[in-house]
N, C-alpha and C positions, 0 to 999 in steps of 0.2 A: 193250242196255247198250253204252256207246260205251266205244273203248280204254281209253280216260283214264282213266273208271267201272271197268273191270276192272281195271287196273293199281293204283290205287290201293287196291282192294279185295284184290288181290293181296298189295298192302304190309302192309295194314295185318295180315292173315292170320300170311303171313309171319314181319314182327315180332314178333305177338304168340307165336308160335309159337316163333321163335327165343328171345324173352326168358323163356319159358317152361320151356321145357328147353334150354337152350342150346343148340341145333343150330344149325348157321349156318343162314339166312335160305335160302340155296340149295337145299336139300334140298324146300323147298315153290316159292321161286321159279323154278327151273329147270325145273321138270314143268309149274308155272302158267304162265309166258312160251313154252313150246312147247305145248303144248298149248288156251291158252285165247286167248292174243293170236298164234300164228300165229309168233312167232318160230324161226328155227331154232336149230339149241345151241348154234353159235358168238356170236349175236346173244344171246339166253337165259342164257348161263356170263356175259360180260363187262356184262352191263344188271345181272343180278346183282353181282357179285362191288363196282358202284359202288352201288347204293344199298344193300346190307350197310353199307356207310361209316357209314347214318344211326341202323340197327339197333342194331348193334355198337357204336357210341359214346353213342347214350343209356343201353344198359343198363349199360354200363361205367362211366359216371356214377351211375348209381341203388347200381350191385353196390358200388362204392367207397364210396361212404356209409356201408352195415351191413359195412363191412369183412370180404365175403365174397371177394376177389380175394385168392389165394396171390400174390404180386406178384412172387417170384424166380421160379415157375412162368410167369407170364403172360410174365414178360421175357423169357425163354425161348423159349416158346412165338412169343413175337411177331418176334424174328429168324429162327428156324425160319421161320414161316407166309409173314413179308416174301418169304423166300426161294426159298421152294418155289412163290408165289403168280405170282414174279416171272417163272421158269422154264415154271411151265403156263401162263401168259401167254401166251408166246413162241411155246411149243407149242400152243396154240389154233388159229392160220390154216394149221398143218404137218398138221395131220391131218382124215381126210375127217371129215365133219357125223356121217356114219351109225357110225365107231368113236368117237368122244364120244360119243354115246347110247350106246352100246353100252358105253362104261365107266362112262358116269355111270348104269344100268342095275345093272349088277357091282357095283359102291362102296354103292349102296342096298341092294340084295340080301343081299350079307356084312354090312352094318351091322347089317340087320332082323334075320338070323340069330343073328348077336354076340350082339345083344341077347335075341335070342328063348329061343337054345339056350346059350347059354355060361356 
């Protein structure tokens, strides 16, 4: 299977998964772009974090239809996310490869738990 072939197999995974339960796209694409095309997690966080772009605004279009978007919530949310997206940005090329694995490891782990035990 050639790059192209798993990436977009990757997407389409992904999205379906993110438009599903609303997780971002990242939670599959990040372990899928290092692990299966060879990216590292600085490469892997930010290939993500652009094609979400296409994720995140189709189902946003679908979700707005059956007016299931809280909209003062999402507005909210969306200067939040602008903002803290902008800063781990920044922080992305500042810290080694092997402590981003290593938090984006933690951040799944507590989430799986959350969900599991909480």
């Amino acid at each position: 299977m050639t790059s192209a072939t798993k990436a977009l197999a990757l997407g389409v995974v992904a999205g379906f998964v993110g438009g599903l339960l609303g997780v971002g796209g990242g939670v599959i694409m990040v372990p899928g772009l290092v692990l299966w095309l060879a990216l590292d997690q600085r490469q892997a966080a930010a290939s993500s974090l652009a094609a979400i772009i296409a994720s995140a605004g189709s189902a946003t279009l679908k979700n707005a239809s059956e007016t299931l978007i809280d909209w003062p919530a999402a507005a909210l949310l969306f200067v939040g996310a602008g903002l803290g997206a902008y800063v781990g940005a920044r922080s992305l090329d500042r810290l080694p490869v092997r402590t981003l694995s290593r938090m984006f490891i933690v951040v799944l782990l507590l989430a799986a738990g959350r969900m599991a035990f909480g």
